[in-house]
Backbone as JSON Lines, residues from 0, in Angstrom:
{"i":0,"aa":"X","n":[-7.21,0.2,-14.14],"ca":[-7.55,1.61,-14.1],"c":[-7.31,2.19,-12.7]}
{"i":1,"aa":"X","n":[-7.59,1.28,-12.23],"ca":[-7.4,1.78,-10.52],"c":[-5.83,2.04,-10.09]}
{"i":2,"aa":"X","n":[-5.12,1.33,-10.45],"ca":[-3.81,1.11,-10.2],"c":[-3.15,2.42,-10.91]}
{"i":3,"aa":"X","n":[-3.85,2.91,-12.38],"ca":[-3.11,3.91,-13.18],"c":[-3.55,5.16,-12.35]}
{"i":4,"aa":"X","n":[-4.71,5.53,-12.12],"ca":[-5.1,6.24,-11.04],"c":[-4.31,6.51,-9.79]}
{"i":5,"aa":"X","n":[-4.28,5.66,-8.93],"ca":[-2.96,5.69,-7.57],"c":[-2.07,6.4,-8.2]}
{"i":6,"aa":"X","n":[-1.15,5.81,-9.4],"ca":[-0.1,5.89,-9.47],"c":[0.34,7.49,-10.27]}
{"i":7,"aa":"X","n":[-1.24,7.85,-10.58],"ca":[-1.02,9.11,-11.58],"c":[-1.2,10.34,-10.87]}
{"i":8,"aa":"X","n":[-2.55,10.04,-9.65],"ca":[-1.8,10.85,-8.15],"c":[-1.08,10.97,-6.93]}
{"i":9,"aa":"X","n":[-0.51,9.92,-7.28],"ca":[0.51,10.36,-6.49],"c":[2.27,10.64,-7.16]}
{"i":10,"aa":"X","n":[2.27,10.65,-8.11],"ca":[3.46,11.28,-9.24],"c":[3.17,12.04,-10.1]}
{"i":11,"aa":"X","n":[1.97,12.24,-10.8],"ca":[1.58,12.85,-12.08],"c":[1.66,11.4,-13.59]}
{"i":12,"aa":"X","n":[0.72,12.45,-14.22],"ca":[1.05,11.6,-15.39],"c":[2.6,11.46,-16.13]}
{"i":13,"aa":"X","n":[3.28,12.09,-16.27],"ca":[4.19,12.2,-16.93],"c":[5.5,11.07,-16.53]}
{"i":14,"aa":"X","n":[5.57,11.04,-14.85],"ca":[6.2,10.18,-14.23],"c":[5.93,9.12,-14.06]}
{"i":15,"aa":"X","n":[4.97,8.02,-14.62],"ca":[4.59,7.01,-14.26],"c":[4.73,6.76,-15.99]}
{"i":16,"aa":"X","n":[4.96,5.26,-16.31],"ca":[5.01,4.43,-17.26],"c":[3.98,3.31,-17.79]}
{"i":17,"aa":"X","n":[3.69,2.99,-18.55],"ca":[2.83,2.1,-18.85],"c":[3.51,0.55,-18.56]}
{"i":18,"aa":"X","n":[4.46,0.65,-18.5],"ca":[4.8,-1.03,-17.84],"c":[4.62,-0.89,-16.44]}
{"i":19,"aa":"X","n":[5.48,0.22,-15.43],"ca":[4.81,0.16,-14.47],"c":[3.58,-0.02,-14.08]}
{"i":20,"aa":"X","n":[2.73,0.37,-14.72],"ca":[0.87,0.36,-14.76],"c":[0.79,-0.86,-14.45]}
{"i":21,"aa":"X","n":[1.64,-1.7,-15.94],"ca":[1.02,-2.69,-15.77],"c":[1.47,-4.2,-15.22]}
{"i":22,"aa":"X","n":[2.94,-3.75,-14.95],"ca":[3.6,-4.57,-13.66],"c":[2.59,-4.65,-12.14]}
{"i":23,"aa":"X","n":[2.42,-3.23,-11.86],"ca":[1.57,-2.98,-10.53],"c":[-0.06,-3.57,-10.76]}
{"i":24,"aa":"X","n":[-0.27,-3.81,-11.8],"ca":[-1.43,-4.65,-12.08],"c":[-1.85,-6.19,-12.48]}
{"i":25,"aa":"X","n":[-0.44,-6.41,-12.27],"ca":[-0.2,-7.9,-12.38],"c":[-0.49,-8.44,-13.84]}
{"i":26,"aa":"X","n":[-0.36,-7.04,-15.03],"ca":[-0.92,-7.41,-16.14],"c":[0.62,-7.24,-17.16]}
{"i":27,"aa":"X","n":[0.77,-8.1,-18.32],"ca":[1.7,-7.56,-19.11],"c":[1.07,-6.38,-19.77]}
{"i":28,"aa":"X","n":[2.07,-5.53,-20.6],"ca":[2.29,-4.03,-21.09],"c":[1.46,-4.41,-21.95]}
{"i":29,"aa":"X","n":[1.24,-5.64,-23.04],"ca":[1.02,-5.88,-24.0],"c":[-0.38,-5.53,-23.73]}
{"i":30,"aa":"X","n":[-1.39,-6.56,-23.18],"ca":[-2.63,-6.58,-22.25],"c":[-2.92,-5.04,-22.12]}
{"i":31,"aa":"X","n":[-2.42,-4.03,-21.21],"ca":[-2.66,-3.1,-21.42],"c":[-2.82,-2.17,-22.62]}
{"i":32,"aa":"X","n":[-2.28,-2.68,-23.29],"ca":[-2.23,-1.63,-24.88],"c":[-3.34,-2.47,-25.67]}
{"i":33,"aa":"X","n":[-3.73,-3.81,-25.04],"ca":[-4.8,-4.52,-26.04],"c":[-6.02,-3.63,-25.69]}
{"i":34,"aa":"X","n":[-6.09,-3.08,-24.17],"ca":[-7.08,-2.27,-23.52],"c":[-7.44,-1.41,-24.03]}
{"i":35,"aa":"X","n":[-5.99,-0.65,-23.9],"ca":[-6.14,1.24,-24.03],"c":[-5.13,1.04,-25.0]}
{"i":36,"aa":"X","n":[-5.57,1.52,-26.16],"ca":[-3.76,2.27,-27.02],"c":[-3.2,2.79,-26.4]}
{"i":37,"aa":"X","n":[-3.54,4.12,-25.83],"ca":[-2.7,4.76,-25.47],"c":[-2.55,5.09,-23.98]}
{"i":38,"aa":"X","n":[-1.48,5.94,-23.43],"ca":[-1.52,5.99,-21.53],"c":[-2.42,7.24,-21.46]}
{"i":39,"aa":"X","n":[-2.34,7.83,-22.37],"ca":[-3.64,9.28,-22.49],"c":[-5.09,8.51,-22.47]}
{"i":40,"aa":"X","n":[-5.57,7.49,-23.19],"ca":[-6.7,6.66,-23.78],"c":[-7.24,6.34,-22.19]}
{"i":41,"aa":"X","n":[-5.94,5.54,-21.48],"ca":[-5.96,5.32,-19.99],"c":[-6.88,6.11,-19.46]}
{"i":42,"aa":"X","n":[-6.03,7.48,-18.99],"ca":[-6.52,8.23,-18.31],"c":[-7.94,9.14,-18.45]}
{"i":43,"aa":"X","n":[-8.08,9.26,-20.04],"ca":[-9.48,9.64,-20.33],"c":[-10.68,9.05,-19.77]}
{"i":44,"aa":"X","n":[-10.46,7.22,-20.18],"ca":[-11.03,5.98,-19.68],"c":[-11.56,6.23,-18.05]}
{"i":45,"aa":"X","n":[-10.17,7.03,-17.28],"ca":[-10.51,6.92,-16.22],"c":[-11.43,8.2,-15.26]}
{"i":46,"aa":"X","n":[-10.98,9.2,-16.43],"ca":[-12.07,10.63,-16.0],"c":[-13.2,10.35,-16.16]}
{"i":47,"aa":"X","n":[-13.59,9.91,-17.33],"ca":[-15.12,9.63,-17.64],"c":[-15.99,8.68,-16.97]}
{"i":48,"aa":"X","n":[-15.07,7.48,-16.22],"ca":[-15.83,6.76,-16.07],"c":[-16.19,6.84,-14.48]}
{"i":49,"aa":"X","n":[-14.9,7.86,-13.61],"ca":[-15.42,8.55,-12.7],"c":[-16.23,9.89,-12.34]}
{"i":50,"aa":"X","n":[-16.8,10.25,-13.49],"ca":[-17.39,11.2,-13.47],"c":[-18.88,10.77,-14.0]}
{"i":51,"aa":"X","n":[-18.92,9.93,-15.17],"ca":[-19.87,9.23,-15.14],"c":[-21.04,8.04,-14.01]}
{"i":52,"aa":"X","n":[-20.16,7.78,-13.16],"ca":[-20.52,7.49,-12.12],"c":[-20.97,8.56,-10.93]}
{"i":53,"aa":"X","n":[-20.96,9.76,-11.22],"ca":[-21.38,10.59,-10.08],"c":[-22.27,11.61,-10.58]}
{"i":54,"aa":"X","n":[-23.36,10.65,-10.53],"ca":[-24.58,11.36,-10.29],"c":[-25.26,11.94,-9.52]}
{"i":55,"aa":"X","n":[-24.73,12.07,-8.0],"ca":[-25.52,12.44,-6.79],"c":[-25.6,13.58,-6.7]}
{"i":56,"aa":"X","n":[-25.26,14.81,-7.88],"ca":[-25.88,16.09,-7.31],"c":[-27.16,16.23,-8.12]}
{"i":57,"aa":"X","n":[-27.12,15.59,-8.94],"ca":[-28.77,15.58,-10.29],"c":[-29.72,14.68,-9.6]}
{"i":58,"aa":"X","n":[-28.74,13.84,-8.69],"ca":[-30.19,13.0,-7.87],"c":[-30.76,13.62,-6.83]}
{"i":59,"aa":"X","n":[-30.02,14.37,-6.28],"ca":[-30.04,15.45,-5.42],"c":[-32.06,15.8,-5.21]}
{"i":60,"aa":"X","n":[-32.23,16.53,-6.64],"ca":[-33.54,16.85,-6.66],"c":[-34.58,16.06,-6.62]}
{"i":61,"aa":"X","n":[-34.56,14.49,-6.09],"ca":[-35.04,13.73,-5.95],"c":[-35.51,13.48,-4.58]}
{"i":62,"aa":"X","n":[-34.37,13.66,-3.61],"ca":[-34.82,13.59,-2.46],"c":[-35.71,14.58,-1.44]}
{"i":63,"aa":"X","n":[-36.56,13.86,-1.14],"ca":[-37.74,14.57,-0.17],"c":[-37.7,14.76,1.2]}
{"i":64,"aa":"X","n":[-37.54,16.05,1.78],"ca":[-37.61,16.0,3.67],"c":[-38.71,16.85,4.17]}
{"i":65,"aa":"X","n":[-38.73,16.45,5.22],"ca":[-39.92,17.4,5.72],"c":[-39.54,18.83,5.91]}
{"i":66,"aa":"X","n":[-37.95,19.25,5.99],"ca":[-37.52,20.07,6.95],"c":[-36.57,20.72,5.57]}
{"i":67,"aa":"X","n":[-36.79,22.05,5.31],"ca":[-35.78,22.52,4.01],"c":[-34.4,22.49,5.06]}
{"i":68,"aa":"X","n":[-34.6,23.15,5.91],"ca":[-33.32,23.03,6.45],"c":[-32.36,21.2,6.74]}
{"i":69,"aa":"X","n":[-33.18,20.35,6.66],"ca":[-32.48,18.88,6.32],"c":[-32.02,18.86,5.18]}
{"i":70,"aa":"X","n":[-32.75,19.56,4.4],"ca":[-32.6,19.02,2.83],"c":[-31.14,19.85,2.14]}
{"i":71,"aa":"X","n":[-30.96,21.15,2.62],"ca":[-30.14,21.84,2.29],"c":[-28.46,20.53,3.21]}
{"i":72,"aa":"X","n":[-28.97,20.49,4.37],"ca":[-27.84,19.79,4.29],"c":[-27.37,18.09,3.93]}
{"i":73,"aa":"X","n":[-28.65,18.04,3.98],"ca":[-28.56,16.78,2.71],"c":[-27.49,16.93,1.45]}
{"i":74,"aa":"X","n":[-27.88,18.02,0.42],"ca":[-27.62,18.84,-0.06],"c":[-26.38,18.98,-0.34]}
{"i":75,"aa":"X","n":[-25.48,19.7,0.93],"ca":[-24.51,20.4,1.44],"c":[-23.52,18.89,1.52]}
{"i":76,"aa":"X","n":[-23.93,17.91,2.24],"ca":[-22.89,16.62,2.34],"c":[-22.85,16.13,0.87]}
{"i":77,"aa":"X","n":[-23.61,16.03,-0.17],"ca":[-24.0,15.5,-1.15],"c":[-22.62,16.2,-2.02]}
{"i":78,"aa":"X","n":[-22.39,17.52,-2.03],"ca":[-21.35,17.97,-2.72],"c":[-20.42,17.54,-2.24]}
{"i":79,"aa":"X","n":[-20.14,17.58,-0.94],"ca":[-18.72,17.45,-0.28],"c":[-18.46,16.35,-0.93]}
{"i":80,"aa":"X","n":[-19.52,15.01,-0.34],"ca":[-18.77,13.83,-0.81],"c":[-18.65,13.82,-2.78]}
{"i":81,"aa":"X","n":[-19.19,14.24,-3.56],"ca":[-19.12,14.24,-4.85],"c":[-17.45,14.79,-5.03]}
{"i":82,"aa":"X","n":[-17.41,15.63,-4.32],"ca":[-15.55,16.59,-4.41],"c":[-14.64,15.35,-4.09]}
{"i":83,"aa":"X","n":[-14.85,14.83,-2.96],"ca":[-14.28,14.12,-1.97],"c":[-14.02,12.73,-3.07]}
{"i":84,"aa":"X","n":[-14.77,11.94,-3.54],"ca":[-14.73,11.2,-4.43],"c":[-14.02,11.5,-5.74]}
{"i":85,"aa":"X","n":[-13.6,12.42,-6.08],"ca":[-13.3,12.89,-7.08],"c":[-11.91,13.75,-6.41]}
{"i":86,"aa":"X","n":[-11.05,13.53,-5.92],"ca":[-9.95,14.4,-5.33],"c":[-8.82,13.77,-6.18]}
{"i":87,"aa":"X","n":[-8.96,12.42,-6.3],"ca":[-7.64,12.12,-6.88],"c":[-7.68,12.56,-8.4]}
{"i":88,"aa":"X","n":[-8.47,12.56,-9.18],"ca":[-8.96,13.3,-10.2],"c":[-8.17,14.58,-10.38]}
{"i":89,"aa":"X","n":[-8.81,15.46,-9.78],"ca":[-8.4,16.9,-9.3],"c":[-6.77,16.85,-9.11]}
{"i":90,"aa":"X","n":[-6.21,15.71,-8.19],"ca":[-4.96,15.48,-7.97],"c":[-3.97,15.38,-9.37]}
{"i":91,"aa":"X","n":[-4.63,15.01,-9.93],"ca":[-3.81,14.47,-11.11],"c":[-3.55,15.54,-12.39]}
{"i":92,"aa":"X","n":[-4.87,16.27,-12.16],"ca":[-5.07,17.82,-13.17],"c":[-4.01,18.52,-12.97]}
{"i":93,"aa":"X","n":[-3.84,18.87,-11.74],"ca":[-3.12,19.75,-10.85],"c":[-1.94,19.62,-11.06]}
{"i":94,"aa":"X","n":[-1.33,18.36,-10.48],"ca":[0.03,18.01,-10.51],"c":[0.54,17.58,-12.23]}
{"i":95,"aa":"X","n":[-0.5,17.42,-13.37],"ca":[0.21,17.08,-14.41],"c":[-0.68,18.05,-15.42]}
{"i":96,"aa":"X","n":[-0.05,19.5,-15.6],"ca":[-0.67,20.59,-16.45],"c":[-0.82,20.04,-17.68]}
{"i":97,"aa":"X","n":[0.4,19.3,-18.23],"ca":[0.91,18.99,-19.52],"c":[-0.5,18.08,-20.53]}
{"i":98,"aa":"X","n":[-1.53,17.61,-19.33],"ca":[-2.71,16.78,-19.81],"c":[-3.79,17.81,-20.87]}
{"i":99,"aa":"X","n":[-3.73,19.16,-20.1],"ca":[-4.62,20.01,-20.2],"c":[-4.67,20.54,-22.01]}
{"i":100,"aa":"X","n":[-4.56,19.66,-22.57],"ca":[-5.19,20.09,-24.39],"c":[-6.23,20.23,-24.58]}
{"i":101,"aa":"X","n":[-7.05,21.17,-26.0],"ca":[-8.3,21.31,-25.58],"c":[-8.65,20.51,-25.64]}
{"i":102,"aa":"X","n":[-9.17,18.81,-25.88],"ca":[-10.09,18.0,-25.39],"c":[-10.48,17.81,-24.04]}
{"i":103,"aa":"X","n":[-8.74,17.9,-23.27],"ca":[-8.93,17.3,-22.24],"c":[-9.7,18.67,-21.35]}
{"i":104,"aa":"X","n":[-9.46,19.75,-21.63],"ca":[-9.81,21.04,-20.78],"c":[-11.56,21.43,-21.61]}
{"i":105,"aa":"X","n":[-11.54,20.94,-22.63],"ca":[-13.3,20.68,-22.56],"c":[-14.1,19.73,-21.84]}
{"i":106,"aa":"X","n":[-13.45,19.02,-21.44],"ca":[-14.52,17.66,-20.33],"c":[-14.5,18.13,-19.1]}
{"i":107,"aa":"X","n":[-13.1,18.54,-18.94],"ca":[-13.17,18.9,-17.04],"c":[-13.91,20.28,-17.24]}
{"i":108,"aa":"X","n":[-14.38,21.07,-18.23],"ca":[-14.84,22.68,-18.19],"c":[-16.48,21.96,-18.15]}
{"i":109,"aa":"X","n":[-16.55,20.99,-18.92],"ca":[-18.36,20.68,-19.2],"c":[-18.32,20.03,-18.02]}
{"i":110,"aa":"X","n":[-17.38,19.19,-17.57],"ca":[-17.5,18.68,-15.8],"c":[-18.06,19.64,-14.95]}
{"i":111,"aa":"X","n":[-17.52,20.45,-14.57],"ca":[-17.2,21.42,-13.44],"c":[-18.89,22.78,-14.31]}
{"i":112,"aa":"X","n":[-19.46,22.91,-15.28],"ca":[-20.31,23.57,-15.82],"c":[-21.47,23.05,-14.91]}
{"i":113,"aa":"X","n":[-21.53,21.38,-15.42],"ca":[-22.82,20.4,-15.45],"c":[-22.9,20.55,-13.48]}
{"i":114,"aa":"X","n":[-21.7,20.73,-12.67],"ca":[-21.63,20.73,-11.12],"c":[-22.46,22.02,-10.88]}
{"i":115,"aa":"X","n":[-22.0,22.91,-11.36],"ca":[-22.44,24.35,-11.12],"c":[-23.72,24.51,-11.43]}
{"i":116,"aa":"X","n":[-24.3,24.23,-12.61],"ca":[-25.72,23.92,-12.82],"c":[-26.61,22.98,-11.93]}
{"i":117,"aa":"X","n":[-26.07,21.84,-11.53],"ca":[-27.15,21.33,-10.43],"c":[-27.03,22.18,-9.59]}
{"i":118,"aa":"X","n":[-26.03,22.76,-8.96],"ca":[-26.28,23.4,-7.43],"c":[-26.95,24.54,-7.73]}
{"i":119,"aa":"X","n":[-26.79,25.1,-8.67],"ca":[-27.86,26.62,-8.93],"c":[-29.22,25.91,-9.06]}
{"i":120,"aa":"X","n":[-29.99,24.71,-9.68],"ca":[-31.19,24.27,-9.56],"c":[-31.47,23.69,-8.86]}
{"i":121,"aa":"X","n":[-30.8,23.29,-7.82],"ca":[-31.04,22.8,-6.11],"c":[-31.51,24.36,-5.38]}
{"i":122,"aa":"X","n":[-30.16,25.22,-5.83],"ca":[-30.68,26.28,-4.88],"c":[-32.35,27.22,-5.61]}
{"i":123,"aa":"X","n":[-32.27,27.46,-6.64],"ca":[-33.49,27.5,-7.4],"c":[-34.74,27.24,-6.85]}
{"i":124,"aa":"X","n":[-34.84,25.36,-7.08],"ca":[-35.72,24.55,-6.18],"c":[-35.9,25.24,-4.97]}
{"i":125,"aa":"X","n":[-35.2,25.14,-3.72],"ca":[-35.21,25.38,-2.67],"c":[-36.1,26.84,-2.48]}
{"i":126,"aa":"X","n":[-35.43,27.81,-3.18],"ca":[-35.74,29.18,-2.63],"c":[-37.01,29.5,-3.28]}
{"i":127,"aa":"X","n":[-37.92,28.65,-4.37],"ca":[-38.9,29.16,-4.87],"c":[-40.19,28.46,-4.43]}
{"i":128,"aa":"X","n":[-39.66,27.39,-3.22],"ca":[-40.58,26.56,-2.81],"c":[-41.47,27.34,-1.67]}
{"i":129,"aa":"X","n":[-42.63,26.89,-1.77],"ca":[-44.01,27.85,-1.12],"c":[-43.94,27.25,0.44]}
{"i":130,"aa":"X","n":[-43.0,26.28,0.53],"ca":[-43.01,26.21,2.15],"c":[-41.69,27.24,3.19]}
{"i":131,"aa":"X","n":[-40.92,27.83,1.63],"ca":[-40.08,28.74,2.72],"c":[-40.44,29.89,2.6]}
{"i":132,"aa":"X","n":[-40.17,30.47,3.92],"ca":[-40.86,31.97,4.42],"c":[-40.05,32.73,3.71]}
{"i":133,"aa":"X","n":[-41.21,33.53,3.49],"ca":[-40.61,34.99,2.56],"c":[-39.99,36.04,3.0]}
{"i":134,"aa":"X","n":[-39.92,35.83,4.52],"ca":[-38.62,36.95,5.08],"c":[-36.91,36.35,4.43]}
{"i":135,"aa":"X","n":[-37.36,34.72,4.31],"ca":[-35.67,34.32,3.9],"c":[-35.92,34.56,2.36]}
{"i":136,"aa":"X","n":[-36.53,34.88,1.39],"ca":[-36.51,35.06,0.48],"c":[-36.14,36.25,-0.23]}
{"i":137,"aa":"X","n":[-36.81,37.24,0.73],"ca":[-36.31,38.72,0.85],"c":[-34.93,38.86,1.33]}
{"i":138,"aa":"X","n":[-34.3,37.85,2.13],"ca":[-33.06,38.06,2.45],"c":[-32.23,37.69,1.87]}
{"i":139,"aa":"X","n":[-32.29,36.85,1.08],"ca":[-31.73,36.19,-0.24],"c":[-31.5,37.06,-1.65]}
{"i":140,"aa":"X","n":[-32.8,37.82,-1.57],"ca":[-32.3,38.95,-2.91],"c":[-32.03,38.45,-3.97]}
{"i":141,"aa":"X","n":[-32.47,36.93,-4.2],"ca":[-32.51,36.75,-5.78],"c":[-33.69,36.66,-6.72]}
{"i":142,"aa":"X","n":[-33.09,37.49,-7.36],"ca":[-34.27,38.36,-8.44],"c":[-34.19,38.19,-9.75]}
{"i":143,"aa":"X","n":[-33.33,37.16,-10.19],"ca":[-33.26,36.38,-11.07],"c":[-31.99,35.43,-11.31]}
{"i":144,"aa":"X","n":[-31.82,34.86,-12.17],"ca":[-30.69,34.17,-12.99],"c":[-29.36,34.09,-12.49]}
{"i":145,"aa":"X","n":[-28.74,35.64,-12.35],"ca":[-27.3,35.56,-12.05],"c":[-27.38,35.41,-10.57]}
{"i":146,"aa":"X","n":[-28.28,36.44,-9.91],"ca":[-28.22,35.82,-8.74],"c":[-28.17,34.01,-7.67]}
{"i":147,"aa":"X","n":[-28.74,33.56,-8.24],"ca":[-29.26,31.82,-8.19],"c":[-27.2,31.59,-9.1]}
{"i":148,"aa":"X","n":[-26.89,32.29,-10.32],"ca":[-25.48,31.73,-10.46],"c":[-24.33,31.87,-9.47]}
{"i":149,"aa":"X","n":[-24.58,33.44,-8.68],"ca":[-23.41,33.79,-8.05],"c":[-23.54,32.67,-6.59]}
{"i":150,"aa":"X","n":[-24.57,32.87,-6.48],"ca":[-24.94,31.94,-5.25],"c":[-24.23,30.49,-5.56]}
{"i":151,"aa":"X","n":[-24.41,29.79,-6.46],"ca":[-23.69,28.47,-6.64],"c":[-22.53,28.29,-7.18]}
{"i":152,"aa":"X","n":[-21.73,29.48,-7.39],"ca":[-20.79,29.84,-7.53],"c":[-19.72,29.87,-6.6]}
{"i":153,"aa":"X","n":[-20.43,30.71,-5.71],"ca":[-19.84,31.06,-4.22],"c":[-19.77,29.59,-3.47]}
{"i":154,"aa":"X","n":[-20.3,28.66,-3.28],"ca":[-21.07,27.69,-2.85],"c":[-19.42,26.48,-2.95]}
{"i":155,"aa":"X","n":[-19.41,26.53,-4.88],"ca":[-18.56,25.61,-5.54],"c":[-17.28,26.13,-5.13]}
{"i":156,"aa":"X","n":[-17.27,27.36,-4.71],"ca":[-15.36,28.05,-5.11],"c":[-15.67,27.66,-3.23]}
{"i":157,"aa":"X","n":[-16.59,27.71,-2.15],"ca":[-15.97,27.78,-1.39],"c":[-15.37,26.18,-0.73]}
{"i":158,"aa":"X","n":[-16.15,24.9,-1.37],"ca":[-15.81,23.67,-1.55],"c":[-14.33,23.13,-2.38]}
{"i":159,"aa":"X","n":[-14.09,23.81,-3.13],"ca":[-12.79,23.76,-3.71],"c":[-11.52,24.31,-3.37]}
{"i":160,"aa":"X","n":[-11.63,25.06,-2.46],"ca":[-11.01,25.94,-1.75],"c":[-10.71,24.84,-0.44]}
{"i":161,"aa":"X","n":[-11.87,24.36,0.11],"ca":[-11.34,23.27,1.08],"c":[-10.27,22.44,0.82]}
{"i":162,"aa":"X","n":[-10.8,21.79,-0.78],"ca":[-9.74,20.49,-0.64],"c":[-8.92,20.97,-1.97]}
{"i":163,"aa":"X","n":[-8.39,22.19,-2.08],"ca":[-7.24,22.99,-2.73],"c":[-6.42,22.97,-1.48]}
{"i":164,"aa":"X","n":[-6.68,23.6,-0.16],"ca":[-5.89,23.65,1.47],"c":[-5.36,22.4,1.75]}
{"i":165,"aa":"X","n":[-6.13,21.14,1.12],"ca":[-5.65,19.94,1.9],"c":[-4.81,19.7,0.76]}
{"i":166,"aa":"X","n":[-4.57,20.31,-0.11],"ca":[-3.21,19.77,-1.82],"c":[-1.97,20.47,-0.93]}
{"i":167,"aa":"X","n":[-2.14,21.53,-0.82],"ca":[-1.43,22.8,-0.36],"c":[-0.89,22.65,0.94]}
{"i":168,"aa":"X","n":[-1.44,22.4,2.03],"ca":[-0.87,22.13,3.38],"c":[-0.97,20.79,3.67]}
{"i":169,"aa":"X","n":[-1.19,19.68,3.02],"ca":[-1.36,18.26,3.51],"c":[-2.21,17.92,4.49]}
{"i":170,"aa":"X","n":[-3.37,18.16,4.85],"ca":[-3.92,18.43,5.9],"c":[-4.74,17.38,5.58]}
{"i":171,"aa":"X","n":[-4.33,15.89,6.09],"ca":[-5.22,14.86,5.86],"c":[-6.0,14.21,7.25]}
{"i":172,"aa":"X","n":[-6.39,14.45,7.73],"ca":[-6.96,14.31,9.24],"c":[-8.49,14.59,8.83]}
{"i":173,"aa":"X","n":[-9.23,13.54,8.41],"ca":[-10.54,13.5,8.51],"c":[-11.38,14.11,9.72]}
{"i":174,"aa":"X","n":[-11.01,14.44,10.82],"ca":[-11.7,15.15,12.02],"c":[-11.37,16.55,11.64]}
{"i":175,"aa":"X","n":[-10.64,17.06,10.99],"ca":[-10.44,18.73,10.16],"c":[-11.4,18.8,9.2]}
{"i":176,"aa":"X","n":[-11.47,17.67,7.97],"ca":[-12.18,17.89,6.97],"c":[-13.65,17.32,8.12]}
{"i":177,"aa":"X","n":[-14.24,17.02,8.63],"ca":[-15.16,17.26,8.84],"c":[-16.28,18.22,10.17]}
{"i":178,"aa":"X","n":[-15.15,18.55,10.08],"ca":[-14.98,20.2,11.18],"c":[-15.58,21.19,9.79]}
{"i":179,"aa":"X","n":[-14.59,21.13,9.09],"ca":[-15.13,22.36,7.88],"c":[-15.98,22.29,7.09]}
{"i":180,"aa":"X","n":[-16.55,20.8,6.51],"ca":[-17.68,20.21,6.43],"c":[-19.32,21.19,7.34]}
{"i":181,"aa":"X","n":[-18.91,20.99,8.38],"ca":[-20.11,20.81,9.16],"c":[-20.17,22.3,9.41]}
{"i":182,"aa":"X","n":[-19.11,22.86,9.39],"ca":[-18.9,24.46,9.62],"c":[-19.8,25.45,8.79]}
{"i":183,"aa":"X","n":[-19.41,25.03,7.44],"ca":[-19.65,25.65,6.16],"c":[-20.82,25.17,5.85]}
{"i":184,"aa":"X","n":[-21.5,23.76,6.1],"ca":[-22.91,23.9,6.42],"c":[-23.79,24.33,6.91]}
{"i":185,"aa":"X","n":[-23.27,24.22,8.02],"ca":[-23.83,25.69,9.43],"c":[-23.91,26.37,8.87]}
{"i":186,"aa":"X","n":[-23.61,27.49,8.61],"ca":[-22.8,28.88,8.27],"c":[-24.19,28.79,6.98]}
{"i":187,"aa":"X","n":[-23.74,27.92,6.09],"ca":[-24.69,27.71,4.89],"c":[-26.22,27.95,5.1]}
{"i":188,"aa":"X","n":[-26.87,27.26,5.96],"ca":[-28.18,26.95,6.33],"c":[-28.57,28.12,7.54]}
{"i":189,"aa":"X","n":[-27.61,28.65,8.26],"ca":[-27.84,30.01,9.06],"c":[-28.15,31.25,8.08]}
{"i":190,"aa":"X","n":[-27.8,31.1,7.11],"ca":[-27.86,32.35,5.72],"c":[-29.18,32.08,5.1]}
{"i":191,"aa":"X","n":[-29.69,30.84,5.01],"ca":[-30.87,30.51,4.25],"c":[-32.5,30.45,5.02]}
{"i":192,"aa":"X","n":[-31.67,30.48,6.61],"ca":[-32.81,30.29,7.63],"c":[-32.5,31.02,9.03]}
């Protein structure tokens, strides 16, 4: 799975073969098809089971600080790395449209739903808690529902937007991505406090 992965971002699905898969895996073709029927079966195999594994924004509401302002960027790294873990994913959407049938564009839509929903009940949590001052609450202006949506909205498009720049300009230099990281946290937690 790992190997079909590499190989599906960095060519797309369409350009990569199932013997290659399974040459580069030291496995015969056969073996592979005993796995997965199909090279679609593959790649499903491999969305789910990386997405199923990333639970850290629902655990999110688990963790306790003394300081809201820690917690928000607790918070704040917690997405990055969830994106960050999930890029080659994204890589593979991107570069191979042809995947996008409705099954496959209902998982990544309930994906990307279930993301948006924790961060609106993180931010939720946060802003209704009796230890933050009500001047930042008043400054916040959310007065219900959509507000708490646009907010995690804004939040998600401006995280995707990061590592959309690094598809787009190649910009792989970990001392950039964590320049904008720490930026957009700032920036984040200066708005909330």
């Amino acid at each position: 799975m790992r190997v079909a992965e590499n190989l599906f971002a960095e060519r797309g699905y369409t350009s990569v073969s199932t013997r290659e898969i399974a040459q580069k895996a030291g496995i015969t073709e056969m073996t592979l098809f005993r796995k997965f029927h199909t090279k679609r079966e593959l790649f499903i195999r491999i969305l789910k089971e990386a997405w199923n594994g990333d639970s850290t924004l629902t655990a999110m509401s688990a963790l306790i600080y003394v300081d809201s302002k820690d917690e928000l960027k607790a918070f704040m790294k917690t997405i990055f790395e969830a994106f960050r873990a999930q890029r080659k994913i994204a890589k593979i959407l991107a570069i191979s449209p042809e995947l996008l049938d409705k099954e496959l564009f209902e998982l990544v839509q309930s994906r990307l739903i279930q993301a948006h929903q924790d961060t609106k009940d993180f931010l939720v949590q946060l802003l209704k808690r009796d230890t933050l001052p009500e001047e930042i609450k008043k400054r916040m202006k959310a007065k219900d529902e959509s507000d708490y949506n646009m907010m995690a909205l804004h939040i998600m498009a401006q995280i995707m937007g990061f590592f959309l720049l690094d598809e787009v300009f190649k910009i792989s230099s970990p001392d950039i991505w964590d320049r904008l990281e720490q930026d957009f946290t700032d920036r984040l937690v200066e708005l909330f406090f």
